[in-house]
N, C-alpha and C positions, 0 to 999 in steps of 0.2 A: 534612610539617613538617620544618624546617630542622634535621639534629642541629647542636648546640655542645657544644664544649667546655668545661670551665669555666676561666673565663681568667688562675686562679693555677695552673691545672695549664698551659695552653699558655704562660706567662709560664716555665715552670722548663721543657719540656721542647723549646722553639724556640727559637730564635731569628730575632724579626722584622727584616724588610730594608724602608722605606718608601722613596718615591719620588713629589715629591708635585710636580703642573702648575699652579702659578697664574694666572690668567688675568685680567688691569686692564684694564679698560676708563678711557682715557687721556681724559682732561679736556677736548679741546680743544671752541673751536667750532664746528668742521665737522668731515666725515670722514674716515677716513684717506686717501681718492684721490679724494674729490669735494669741492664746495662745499656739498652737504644738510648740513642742520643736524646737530648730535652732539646729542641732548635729551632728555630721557627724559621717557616718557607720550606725549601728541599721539595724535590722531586716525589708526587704521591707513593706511599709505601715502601719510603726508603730507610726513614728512621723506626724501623721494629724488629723485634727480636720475635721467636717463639711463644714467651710470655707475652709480648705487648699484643700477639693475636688470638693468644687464648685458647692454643695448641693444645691437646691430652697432652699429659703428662708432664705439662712445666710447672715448677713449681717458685711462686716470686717471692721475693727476698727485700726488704723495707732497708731505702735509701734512708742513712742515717743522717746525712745534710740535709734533707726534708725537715727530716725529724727534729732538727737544730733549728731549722728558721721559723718551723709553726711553734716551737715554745717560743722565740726569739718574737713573735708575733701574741703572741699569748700575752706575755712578760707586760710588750708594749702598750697591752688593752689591757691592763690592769686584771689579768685572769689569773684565778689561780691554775697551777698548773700540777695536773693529774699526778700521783704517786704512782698510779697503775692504769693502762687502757686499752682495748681492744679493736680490733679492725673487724669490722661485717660485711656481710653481702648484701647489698642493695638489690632486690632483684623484682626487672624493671623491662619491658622490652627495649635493648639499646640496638637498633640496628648499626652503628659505629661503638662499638664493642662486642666482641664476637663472641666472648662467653657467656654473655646473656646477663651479667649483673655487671656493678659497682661494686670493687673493696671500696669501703668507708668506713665512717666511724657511725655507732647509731649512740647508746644509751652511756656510752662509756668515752667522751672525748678526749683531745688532749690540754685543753682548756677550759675554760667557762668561770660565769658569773665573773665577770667585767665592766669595766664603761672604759668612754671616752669623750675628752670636753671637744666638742666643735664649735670656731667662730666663725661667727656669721657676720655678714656683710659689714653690719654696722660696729661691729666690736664685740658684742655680745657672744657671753659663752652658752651655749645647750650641750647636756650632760645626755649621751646616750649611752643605754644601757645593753652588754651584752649579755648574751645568754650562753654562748657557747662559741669555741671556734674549733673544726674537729679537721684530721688530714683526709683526702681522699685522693680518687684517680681520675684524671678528665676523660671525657669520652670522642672519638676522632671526629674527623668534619666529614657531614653528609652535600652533595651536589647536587641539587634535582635537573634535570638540566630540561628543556621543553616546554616550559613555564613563561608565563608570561613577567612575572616578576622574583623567578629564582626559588618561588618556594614549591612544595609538594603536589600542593593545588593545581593541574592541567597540565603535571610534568609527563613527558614521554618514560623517563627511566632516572636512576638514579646512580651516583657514584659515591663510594667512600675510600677517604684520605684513612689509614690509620693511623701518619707521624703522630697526631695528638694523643690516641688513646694508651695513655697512663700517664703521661703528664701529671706531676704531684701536685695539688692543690690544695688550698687553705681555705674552709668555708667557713665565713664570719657571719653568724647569725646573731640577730639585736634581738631582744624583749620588745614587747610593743610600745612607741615609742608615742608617748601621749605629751598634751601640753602646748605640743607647735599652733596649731592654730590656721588660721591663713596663713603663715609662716611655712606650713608644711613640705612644699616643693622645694626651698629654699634649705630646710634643715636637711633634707632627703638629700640634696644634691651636695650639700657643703661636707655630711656625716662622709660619703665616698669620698670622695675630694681629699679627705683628713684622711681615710684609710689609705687611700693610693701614696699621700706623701707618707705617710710614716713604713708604705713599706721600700719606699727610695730611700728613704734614709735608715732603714734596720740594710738593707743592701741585699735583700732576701728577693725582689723580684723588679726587671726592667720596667714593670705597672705600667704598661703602654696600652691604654685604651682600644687606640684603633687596630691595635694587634688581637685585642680579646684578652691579654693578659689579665684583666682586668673585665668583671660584668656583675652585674647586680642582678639580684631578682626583685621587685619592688611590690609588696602588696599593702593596699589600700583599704580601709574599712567607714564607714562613716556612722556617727550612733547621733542620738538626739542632743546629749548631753556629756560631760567628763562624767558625771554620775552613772550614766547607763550603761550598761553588757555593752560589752565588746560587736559591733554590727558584721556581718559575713563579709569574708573580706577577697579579694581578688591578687594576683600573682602576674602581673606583669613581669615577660623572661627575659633576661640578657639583654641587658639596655645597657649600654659600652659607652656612656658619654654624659657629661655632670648634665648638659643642657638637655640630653633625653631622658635623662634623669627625674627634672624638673616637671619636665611635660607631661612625662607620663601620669605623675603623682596630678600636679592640676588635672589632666583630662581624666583620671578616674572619677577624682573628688565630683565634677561634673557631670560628667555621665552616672554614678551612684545617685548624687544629688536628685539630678533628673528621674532616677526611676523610682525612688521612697516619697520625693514628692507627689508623683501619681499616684502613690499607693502599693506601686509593685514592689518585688522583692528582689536582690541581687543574687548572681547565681555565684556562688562559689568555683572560682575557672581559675587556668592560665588564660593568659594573655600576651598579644606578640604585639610588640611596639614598632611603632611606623616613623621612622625618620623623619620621611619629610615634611610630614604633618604633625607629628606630636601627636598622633590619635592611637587607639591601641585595637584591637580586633581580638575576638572571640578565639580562645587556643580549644581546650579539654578540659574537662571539668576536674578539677582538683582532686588527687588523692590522698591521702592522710597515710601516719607513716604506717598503720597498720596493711593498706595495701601493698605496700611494699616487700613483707613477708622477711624481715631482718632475720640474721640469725649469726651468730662468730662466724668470722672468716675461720676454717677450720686447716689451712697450710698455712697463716701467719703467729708467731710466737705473741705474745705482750707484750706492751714497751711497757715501760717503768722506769724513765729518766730517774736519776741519782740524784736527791739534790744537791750536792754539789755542784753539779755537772747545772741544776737551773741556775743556782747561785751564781757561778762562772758567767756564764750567759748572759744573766741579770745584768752583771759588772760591765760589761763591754755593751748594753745598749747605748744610743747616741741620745742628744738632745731632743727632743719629739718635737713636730714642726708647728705645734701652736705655741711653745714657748719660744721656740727660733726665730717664731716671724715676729714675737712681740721685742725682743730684742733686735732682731736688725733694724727693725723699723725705727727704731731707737737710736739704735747707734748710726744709722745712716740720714736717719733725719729726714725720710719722707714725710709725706702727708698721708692721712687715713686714703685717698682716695687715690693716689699714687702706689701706695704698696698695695692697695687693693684690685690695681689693674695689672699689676705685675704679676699676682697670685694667678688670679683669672687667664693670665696669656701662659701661666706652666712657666715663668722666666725667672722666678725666685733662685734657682738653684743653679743657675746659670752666671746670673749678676751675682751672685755670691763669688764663684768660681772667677770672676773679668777681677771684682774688687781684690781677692786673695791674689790675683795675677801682678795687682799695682795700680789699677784705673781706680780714679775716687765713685762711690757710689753713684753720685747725680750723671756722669759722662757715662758709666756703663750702663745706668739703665735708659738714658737717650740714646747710644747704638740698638741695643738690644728692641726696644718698645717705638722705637722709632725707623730708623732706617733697612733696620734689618729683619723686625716686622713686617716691613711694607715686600721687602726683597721674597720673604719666606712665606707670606699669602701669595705674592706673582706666582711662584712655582711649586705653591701649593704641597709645601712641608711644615713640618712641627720647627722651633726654633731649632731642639736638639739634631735635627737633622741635615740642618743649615751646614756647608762646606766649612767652617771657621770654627775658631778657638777661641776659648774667651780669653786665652793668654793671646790670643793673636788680637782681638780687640782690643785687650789694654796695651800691646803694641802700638799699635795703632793710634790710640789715643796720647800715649807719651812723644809720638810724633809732631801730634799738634801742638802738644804743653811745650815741645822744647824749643817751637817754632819753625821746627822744619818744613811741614804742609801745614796749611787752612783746611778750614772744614769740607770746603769743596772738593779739595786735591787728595783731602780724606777719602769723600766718598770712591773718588777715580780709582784707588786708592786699592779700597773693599772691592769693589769691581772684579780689581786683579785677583786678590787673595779666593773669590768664589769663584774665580777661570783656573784656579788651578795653577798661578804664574808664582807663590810663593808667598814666603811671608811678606806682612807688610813695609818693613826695609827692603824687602828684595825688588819688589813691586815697584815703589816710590824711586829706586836708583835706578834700576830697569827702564820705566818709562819717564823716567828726568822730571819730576814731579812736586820738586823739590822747590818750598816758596824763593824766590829774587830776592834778595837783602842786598844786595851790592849796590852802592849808594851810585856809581856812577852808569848801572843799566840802567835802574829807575830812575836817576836824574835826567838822561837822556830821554826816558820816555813821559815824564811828566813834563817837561820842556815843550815836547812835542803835543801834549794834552792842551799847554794851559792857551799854546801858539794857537789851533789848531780852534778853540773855543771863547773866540773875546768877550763874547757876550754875558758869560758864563762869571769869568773873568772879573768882568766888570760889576754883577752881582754881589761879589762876591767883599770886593771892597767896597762896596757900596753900604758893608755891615749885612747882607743875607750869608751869613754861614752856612746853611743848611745847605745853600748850591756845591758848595764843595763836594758832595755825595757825588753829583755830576761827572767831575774831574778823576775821582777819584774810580769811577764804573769804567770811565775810558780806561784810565792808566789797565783797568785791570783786566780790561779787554784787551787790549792790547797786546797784555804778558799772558794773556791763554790761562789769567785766573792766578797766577804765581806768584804774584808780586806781594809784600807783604804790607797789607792794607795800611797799617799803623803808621810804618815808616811812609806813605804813599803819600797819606795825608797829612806828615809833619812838611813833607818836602813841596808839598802843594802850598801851603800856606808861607812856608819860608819863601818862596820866591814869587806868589803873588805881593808878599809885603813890600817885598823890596825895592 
């Protein structure tokens, strides 16, 4: 078993150093040096061409809209960007790449020396620093199958997917990233978090986590002091989620913790990150890039973007989303811990889109974080992937404003709209849903309410107003929730007076 540390004892007696690999899979529609589709899902080995399996004699050819979103991506992280740069061979054993290397970028990127501000929980900015961001090719998905939990270890045989392999990708490499503190999980997690939204909003990639669109490498070092070297540090792979993000980074810090306090030393490895646990297990010992054996890609030309053509580019980037959020928070007039749970549930860009539709901020982010929250954990989806529009929510909402349905007859309402029955007017007239305002249905049934309950009644003029809630749940029992409260309990009150 694993010793740890406990991690307000290694928060006060290290000081952690992170270093963290982003890895984006780039929007376009084809791939980075063929014409196969870029797509996710498909039928294994359906999206490849010649080049994408690294046929003799093919020779690839550099998707120029790549090339447009890793500057576009550059620009955003405050990089400069390359006059002139080259593609390399990586070469590496990839059993899902069939040529036996990686085109990539090695010494010569298309970005670098960068930062980016990250806020964190409490308001606070932290400035992380890049080192480089370079384009490369992904490599396709391996299946061990025979395993007891899906990896290589006790597998009978293996399969390979190659739709992935060449898929363009953007790797975003930080400087080491000092200063956090005990904070460190939290910077590690918030730093992705901040890259995933700014590359939704450059429009360069769907950044969907649970797709892989999106993965970190996360490595961890821990030294005595901010004064001391740099301590050996670990590479935690492909961790696809802010909250495994987090964990990884604590349970390194922990587990290093625990071995320099014994005395022992850390071994320089990867590391594969465990879901359920938050704990990470032993990969291979780390190689440096000299193993790797770089050298020019020697069928690819140079890029050497125009500046003009950065300048262009520059011009059309959008708002970045740590001053976005400081502004709507503003303008919509949350509270720090309301706009802070909206970040966290992914629902910012969503509730943007209900408000742009016509709903006021506070009703869109109560649909959204509320009822259709609870709808989208039952069936176990992202918001985004929720059956509804946010123009359909603010439908829906303007329903209520203009008093046509209650908030109940709302939800019946959304009901409909996720079966597929239509928009929410269609829904609402469809299933007759439509609150009672007609003073002489609801007359006749508050008649019948107040007959029906003397006791109630007599409370009531007795000077306990509060019993009218009473009268007020029949009538609306009655009308199957339709009736509209307001007028319910004018007309209650008017003829108990009288």
């Amino acid at each position: 078993m694993t010793e740890l540390m406990a991690y307000d004892e290694v928060a006060a007696a290290f000081d952690p150093v992170l270093g963290i690999e982003v890895h984006v899979e780039l929007g376009t529609k084809t791939k980075m040096f063929d014409a196969a589709p870029n797509a996710f899902g498909g039928d294994p080995n359906t999206y490849v061409t010649p080049v994408s399996l690294g046929l003799p004699g093919c020779l690839p050819v550099v998707n120029r809209t790549a090339v447009e979103y890793a500057i576009k991506i550059g620009l955003a992280l405050n990089c400069e960007i390359a006059e002139y740069c080259r593609f390399a061979r990586k070469n590496y054993f990839y059993p899902d790449l069939t040529k036996a290397f990686q085109t990539s970028q090695f010494d010569e990127p298309i970005a670098a020396n960068g930062y980016v501000d990250v806020e964190l929980e409490d308001g606070t900015l932290f400035r992380v620093e890049i080192e480089r961001a370079h384009m490369e090719e992904d490599a396709g998905k391996n299946t061990h199958v025979g395993g007891a939990d899906g990896r290589i270890h006790g597998a009978d045989h293996s399969l390979v997917d190659y739709n992935r392999a060449g898929v363009p990708l953007v790797e975003i490499v930080t400087r080491p990233i000092t200063g956090a503190g005990e904070r460190a999980p939290e910077v590690a997690a918030a730093y992705v978090q901040t890259l995933r939204d700014i590359f939704r909003a450059l429009g360069v990639s769907e950044a969907r986590m649970e797709r892989g669109n999106v993965r970190a490498d996360v490595n961890v070092s821990l030294r005595p002091s901010p004064e001391a070297p740099l301590g050996t540090r670990t590479e935690t792979k492909n961790v696809n989620s802010f909250r495994g993000i987090a964990a990884a980074v604590r349970y390194e810090m922990q587990r290093q913790g625990a071995i320099l306090a014994s005395g022992g030393e850390v071994v320089q490895e990867t590391r594969h990150f465990h879901e359920e646990d938050g704990s990470t297990s032993q990969g291979r010992e780390k190689s440096d890039a000299e193993d790797y054996r770089y050298f020019p890609e020697p069928d690819l030309v140079p890029v050497a973007p125009a500046r003009e053509w950065v300048e262009e580019l520059r011009a059309t980037l959008p708002e970045l989303p740590v001053a976005k959020r400081r502004r709507l928070r503003q303008e919509w007039g949350f509270a720090d811990m309301e706009m802070r749970d909206v970040i966290n549930a992914g629902a910012l860009e969503i509730i943007e889109a209900t408000v742009a539709a016509g709903a006021d901020p506070n009703s869109a982010r109560k649909w959204w974080m509320g009822e259709l929250s609870r709808r989208a954990k039952e069936r176990e989806l992202s918001l985004e992937d929720m059956p509804v529009t946010p123009a359909q929510i603010a439908e829906l909402q303007s329903l209520i404003d203009s008093g046509r349905i209650n908030d109940k007859l709302a939800r019946q309402a959304l009901e409909g709209v996720l079966e597929g029955e239509g928009s929410p007017t269609q829904v609402v007239e469809a299933r007759g849903l439509e609150v009672v305002s007609d003073d002489g249905a609801l007359t006749a049934a508050v008649k019948e309410a107040i007959e029906g309950n003397a006791g109630i009644v007599a409370k009531i003029r007795g000077g306990k107003l509060q019993a009218v809630g009473a009268l007020v749940g029949a009538v609306m029992k009655a009308t199957r929730g339709q009736a509209d409260a307001a007028r319910v309990r004018e007309l209650i009150m008017e003829m108990v007076e009288a």
